[in-house]
N, CA, C and O atoms as a MOPAC input file, in Angstrom:
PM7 MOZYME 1SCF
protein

 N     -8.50100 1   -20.89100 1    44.85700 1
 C     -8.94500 1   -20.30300 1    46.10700 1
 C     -9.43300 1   -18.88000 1    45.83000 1
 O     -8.82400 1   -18.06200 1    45.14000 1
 N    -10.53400 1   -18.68900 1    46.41000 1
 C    -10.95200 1   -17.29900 1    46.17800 1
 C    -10.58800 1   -15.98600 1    47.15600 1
 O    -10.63900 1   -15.91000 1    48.38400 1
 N    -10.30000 1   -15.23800 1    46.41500 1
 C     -9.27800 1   -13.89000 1    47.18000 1
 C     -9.81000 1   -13.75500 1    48.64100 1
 O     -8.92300 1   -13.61600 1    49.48300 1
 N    -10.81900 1   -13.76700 1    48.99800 1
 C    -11.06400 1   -13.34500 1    50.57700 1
 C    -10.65500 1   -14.71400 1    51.60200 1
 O    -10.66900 1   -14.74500 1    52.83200 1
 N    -10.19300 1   -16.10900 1    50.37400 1
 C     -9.55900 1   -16.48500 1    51.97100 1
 C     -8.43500 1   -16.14500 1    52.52800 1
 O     -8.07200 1   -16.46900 1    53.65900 1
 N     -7.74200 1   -15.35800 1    51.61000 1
 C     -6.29600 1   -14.60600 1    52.25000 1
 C     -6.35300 1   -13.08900 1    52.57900 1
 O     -5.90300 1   -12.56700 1    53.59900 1
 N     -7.16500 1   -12.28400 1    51.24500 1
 C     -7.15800 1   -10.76000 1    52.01000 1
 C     -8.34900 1   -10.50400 1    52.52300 1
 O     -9.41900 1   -10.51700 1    51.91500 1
 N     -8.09400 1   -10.17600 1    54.09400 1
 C     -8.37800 1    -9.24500 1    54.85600 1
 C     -9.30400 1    -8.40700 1    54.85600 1
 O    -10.14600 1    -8.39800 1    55.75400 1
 N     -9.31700 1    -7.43100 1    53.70600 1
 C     -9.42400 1    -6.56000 1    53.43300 1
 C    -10.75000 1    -6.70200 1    52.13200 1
 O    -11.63300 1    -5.90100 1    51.82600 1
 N    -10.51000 1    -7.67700 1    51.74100 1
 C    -11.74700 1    -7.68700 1    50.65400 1
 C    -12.66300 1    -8.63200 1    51.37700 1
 O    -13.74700 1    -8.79500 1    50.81700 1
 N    -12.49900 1    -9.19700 1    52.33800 1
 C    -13.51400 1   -10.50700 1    53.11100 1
 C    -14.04300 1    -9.11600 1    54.02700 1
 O    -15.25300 1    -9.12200 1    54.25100 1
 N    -13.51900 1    -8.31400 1    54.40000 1
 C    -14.64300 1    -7.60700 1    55.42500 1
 C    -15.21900 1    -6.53600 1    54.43700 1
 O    -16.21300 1    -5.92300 1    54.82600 1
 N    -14.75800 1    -6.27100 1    53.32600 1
 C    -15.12200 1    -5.57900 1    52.41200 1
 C    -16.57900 1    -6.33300 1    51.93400 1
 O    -17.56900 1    -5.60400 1    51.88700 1
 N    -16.71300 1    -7.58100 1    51.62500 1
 C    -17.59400 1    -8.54500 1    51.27700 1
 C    -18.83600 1    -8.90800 1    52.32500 1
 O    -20.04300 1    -9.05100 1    52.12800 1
 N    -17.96500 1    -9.00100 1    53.60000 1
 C    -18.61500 1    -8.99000 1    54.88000 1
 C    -19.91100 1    -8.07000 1    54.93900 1
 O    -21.06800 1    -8.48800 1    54.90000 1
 N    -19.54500 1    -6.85300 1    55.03100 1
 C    -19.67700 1    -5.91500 1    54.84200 1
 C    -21.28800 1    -5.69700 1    54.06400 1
 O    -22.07500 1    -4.80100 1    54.36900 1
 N    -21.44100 1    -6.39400 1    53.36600 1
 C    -22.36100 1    -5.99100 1    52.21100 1
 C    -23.61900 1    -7.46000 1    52.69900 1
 O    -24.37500 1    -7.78900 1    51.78400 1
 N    -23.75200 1    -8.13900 1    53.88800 1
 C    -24.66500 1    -8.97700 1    54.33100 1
 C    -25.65700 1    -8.16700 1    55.35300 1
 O    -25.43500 1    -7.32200 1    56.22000 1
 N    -26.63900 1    -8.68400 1    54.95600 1
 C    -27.77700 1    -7.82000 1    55.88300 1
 C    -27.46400 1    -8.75400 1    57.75000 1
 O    -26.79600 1    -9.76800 1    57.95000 1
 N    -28.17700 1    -7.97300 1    58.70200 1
 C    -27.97500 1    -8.72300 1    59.68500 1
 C    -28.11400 1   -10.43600 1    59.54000 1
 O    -27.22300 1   -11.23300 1    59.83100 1
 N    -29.30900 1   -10.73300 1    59.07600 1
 C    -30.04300 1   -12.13900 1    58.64000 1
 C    -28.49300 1   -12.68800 1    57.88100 1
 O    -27.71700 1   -13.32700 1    58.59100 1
 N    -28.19700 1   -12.45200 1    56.71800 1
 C    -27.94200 1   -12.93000 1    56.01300 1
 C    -26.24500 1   -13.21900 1    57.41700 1
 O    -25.88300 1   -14.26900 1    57.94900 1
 N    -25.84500 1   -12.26500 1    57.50500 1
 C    -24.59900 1   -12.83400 1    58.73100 1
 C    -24.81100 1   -13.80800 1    58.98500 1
 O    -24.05300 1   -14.76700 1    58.83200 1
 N    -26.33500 1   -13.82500 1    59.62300 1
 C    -26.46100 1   -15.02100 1    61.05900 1
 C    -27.05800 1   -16.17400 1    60.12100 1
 O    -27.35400 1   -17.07000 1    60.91000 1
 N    -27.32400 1   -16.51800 1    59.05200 1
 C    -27.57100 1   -17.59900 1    57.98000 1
 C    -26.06400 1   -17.81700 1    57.74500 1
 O    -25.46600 1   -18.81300 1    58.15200 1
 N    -25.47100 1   -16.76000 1    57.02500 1
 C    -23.80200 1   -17.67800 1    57.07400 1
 C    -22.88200 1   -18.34500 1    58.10300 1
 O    -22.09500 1   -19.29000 1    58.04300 1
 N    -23.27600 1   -17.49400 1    59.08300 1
 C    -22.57900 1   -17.92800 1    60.51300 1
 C    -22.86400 1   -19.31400 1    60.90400 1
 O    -21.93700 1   -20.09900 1    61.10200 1
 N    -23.99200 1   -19.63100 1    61.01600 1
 C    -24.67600 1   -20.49400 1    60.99600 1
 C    -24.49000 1   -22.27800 1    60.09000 1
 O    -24.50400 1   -23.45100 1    60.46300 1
 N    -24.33400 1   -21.57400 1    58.82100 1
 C    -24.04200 1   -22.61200 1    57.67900 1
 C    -22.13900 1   -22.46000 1    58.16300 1
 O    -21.54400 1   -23.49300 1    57.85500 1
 N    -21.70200 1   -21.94700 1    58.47700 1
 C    -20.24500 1   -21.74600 1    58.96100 1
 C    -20.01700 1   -22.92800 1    60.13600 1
 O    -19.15900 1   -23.80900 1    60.19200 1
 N    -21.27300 1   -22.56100 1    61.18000 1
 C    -20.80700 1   -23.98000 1    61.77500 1
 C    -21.35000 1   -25.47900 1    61.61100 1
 O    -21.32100 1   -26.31300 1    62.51600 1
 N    -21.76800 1   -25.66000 1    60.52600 1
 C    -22.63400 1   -26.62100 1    60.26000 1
 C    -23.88600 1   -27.08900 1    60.56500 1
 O    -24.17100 1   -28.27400 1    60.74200 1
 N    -24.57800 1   -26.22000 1    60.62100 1
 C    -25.76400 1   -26.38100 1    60.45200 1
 C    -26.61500 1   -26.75600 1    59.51500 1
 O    -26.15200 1   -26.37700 1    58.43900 1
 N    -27.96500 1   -27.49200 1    59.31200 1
 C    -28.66200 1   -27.51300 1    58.25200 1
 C    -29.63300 1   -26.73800 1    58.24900 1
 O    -30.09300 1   -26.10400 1    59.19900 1
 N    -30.01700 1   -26.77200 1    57.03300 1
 C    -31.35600 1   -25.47100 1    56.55700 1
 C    -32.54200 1   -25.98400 1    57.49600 1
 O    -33.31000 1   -25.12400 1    57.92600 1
 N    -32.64500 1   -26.64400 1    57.66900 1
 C    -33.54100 1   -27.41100 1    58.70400 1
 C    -33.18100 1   -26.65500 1    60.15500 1
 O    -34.01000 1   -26.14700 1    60.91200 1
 N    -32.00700 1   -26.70000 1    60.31000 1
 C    -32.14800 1   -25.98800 1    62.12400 1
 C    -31.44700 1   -24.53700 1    61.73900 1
 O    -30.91400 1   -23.99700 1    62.70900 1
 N    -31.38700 1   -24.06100 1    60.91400 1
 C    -31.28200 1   -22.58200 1    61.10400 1
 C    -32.33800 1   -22.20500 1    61.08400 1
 O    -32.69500 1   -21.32300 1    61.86400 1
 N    -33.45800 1   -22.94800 1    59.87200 1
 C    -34.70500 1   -22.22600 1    59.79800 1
 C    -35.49100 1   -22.40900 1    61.44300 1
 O    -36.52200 1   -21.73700 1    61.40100 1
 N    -35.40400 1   -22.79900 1    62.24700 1
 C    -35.82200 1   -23.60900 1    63.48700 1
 C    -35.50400 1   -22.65800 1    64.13400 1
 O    -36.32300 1   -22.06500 1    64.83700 1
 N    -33.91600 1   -22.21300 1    64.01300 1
 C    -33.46200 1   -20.93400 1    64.97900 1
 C    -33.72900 1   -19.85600 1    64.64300 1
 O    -34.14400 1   -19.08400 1    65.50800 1
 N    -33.64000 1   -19.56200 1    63.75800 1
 C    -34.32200 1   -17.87300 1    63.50300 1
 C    -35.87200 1   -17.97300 1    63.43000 1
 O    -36.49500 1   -16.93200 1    63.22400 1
 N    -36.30800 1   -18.73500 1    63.52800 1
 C    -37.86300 1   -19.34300 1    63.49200 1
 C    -38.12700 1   -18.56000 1    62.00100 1
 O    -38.54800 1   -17.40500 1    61.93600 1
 N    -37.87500 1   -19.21800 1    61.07700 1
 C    -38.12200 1   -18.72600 1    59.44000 1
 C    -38.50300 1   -20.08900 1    58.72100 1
 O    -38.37400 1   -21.20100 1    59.23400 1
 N    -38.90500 1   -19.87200 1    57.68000 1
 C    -39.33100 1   -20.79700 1    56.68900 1
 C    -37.96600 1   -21.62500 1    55.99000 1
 O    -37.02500 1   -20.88200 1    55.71000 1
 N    -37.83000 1   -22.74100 1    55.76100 1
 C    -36.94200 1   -22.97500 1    54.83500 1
 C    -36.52200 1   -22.86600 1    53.88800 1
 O    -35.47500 1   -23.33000 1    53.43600 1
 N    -37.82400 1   -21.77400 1    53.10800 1
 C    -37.42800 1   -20.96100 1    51.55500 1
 C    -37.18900 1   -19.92500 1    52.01000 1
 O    -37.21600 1   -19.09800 1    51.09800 1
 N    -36.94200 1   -19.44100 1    53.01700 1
 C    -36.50800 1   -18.39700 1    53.68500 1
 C    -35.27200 1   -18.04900 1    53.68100 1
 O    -34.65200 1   -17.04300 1    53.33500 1
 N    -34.86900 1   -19.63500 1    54.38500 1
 C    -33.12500 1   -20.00700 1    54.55100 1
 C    -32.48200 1   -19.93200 1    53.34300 1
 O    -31.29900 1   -19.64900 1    53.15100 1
 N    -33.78900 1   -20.34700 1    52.10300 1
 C    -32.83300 1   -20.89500 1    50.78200 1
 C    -32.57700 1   -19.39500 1    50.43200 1
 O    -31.39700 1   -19.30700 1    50.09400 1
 N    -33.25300 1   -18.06700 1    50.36700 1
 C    -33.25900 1   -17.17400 1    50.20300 1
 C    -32.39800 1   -15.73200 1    50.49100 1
 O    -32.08500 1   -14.63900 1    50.01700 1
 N    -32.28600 1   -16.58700 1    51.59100 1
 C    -31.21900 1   -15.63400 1    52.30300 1
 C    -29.66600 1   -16.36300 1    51.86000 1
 O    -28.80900 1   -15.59900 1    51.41700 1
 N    -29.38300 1   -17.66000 1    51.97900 1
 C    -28.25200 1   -18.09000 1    51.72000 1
 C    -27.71100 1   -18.27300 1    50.15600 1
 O    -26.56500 1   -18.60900 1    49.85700 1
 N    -28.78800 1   -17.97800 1    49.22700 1
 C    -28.81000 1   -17.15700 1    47.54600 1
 C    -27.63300 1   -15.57000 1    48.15500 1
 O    -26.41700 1   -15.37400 1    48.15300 1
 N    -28.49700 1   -14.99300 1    48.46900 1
 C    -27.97100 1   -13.30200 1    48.59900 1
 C    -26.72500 1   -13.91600 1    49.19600 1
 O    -25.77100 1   -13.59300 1    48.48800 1
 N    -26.33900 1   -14.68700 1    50.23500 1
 C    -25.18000 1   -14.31300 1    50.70100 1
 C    -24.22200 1   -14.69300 1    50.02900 1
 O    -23.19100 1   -14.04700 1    50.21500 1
 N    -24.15700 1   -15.76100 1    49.08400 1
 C    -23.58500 1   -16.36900 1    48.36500 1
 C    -23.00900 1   -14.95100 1    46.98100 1
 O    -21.90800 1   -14.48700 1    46.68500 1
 N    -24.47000 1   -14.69500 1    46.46000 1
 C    -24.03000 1   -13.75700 1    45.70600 1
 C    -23.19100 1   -12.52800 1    46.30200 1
 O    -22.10500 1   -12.36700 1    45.74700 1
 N    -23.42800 1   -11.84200 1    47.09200 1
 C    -22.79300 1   -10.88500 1    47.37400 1
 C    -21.36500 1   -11.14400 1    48.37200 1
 O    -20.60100 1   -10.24500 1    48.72300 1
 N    -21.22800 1   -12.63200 1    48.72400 1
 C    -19.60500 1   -12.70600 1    48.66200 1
 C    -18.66200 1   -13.32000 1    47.64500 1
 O    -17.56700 1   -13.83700 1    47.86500 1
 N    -19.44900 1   -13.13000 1    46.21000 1
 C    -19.24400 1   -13.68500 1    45.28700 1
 C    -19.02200 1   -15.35100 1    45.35400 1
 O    -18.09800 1   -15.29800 1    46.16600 1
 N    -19.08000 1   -15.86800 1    45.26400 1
 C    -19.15100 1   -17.50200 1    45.93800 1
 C    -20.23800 1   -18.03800 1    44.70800 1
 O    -21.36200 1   -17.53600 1    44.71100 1
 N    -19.89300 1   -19.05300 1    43.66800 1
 C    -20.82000 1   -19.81100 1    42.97600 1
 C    -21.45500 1   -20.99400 1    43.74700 1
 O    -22.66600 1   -21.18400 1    43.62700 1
 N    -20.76900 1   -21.73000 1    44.46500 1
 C    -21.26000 1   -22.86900 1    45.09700 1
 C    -21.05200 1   -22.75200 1    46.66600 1
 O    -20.52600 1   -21.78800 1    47.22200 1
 N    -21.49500 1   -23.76600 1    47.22500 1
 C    -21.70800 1   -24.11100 1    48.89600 1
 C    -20.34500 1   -24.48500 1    49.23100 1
 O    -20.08300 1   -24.69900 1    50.41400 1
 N    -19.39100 1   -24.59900 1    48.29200 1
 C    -18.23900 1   -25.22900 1    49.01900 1
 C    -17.80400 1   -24.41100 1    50.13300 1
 O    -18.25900 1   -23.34100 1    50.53800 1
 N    -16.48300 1   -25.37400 1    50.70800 1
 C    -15.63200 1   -24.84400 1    51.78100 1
 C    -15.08700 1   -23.92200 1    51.90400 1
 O    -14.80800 1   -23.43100 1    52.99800 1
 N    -14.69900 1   -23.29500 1    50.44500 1
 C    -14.15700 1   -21.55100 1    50.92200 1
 C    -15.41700 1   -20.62900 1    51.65800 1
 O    -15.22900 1   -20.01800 1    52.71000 1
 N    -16.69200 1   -20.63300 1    50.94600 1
 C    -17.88000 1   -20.27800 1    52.24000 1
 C    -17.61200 1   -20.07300 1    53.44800 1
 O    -17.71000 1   -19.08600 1    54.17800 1
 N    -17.21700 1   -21.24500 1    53.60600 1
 C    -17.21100 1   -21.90100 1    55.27700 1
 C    -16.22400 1   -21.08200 1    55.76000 1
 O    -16.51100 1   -20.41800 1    56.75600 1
 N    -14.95800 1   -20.95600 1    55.21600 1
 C    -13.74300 1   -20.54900 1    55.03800 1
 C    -14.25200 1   -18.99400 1    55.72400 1
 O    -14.38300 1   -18.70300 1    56.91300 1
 N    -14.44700 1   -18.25400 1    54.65800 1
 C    -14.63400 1   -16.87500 1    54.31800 1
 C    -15.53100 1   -16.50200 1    55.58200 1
 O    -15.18200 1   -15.58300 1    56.32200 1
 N    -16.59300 1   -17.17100 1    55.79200 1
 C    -17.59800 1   -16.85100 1    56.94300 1
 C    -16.70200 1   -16.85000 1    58.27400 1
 O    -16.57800 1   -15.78100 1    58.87200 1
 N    -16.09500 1   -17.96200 1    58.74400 1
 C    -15.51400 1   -17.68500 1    59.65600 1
 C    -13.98300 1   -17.13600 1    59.72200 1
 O    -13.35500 1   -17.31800 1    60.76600 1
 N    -13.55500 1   -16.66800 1    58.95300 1
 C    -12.73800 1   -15.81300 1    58.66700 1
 C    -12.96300 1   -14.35400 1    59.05300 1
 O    -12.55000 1   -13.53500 1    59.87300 1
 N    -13.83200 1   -14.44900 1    58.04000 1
 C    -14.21000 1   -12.23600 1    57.89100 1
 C    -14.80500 1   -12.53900 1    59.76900 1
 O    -13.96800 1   -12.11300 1    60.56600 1
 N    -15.64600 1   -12.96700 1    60.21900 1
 C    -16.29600 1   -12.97800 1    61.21400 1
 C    -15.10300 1   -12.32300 1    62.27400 1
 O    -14.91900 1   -11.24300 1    62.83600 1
 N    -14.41600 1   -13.63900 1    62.19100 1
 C    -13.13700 1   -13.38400 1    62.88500 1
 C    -12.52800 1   -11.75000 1    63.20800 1
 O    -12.35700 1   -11.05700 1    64.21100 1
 N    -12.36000 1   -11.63300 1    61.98700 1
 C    -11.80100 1   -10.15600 1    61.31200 1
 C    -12.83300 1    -8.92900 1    61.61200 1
 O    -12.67500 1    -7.88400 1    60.98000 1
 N    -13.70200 1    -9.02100 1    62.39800 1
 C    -14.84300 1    -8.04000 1    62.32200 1
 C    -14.78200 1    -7.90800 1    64.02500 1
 O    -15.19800 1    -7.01200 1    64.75900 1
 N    -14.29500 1    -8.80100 1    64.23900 1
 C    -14.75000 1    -8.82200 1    65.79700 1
 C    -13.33900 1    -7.91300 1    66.91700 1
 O    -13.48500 1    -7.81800 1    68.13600 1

């Protein structure tokens, strides 16, 4: 499990470091969405989506799409609000 699904403190730390876009692309992939209807909702390209959800990945350190993602997104979200 990767550290921000328990601290706090490094998930808004991580949070933290997403451009507005890139939030609302994770938020988004958080509630299951596909690249297909996010790109639809932000009215963007789908190499757009792939683009933005690269950066977010990298900068919450995250190698793959799995469920800590999912995890972490609506977590820190949580934690921000």
């Amino acid at each position: 499990m990767h550290v921000f699904a328990t601290d706090r403190n490094k998930a808004v730390e991580l949070w933290g470091k997403l451009s507005p876009r890139q939030e609302e692309v994770a938020l988004l992939i958080a509630e299951g969405k596909s690249r297909a209807e996010i790109a639809d909702a932000l009215k963007i390209a789908l190499r757009t989506v792939d683009v933005h959800w690269y950066a977010v990945r990298k900068k919450l350190e995250v190698n793959s799409n799995g469920v800590a993602i999912i995890a972490f997104a609506a977590n820190a979200h949580d934690w921000l609000r």
